[in-house]
N, C-alpha and C positions, 0 to 999 in steps of 0.2 A: 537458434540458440536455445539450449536448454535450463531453465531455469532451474537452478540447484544452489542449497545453500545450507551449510554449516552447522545450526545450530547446538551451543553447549549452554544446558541449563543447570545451575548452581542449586544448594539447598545444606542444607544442615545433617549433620550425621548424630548419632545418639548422644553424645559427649558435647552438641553443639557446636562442631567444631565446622568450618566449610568443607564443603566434598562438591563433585562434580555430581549431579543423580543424573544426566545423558549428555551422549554427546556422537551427536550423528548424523546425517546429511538426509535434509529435507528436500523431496524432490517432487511432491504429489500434485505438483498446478494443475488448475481447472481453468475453464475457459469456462464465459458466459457467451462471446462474442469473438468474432474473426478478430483476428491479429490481438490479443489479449491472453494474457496468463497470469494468473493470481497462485499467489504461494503463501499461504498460510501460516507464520512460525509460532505462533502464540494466540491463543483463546483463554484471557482469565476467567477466574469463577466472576470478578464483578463485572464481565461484560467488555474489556478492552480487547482490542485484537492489536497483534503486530503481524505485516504483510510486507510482502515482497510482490509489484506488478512489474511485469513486463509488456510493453506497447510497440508493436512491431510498426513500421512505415506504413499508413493507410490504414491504422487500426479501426476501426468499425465505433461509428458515432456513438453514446450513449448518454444521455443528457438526464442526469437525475442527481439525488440529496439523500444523505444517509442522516439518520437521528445522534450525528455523533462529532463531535471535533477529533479534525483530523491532522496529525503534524505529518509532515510527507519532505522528504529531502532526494533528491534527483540527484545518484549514484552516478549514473551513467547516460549519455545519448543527451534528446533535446527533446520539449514537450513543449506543447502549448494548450492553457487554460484558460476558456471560455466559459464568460459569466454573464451571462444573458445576454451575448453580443459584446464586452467587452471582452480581448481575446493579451493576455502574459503569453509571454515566451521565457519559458524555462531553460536551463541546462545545467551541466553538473554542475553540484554545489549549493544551488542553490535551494530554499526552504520555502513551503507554505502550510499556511495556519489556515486550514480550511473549515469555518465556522457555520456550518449547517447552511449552505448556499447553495442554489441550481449549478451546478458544471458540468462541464465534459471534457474527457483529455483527447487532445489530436497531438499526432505524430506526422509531422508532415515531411521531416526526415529523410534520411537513406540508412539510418540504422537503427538499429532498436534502442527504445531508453528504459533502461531499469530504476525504478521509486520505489521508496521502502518508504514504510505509513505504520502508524502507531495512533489507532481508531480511540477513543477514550465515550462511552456514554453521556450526553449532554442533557442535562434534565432543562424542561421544559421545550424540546425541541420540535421544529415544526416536523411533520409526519416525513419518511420514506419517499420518495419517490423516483420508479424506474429503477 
């Protein structure tokens, strides 16, 4: 599957008035890791990111914490989140509030699950890792 997606970004025209300023299809995912595609749709200036991952069946372990709270809602397929050995089982629909914690996502699956995340900066947070 290709991960592609939509994005129309809104803004103000000289009059104040709303106008659309893009509206185009985002398609540039990067991989850090086998079976993994991250897509990018937003980088504010204060540091929030909005993303779209996709986790293929057997996607390649990766256990680490980002310095950021993260809301994440599972679009599509089935996931499961590991927190230091305690292991959620996701799927569509469902939401997590992911509060600056060790995890990792596994796809133990037969399809791919698509999550879309909206990263937000956490002050005082404990450092990065992995």
């Amino acid at each position: 599957m290709t991960l592609r997606v939509r994005r129309v970004v809104t803004d103000h025209d000289k009059q104040g008035r709303a106008v659309v300023a893009s509206d185009e299809i985002v398609a540039n995912a990067v991989s850090a890791r086998a079976g993994h595609k991250r897509l990018d749709l937003w980088k504010g200036a204060d540091g929030t990111i909005f993303r779209c991952v996709e986790y293929q069946p057997g996607v390649a372990p990766r256990n680490h914490r980002t310095e950021t709270i993260d809301y994440a809602i599972v679009l599509s397929g089935e996931l499961e989140m590991d927190l230091d050995g305690t292991v959620v089982r996701l799927k569509q629909g469902d939401v997590v509030v992911q509060q600056n914690t060790m995890h990792n996502w596994m796809n133990r699956g037969s399809v791919p699950c698509v999550v879309a995340y909206v990263l937000l900066p956490l002050k005082g947070a404990k450092g990065a890792v992995g």
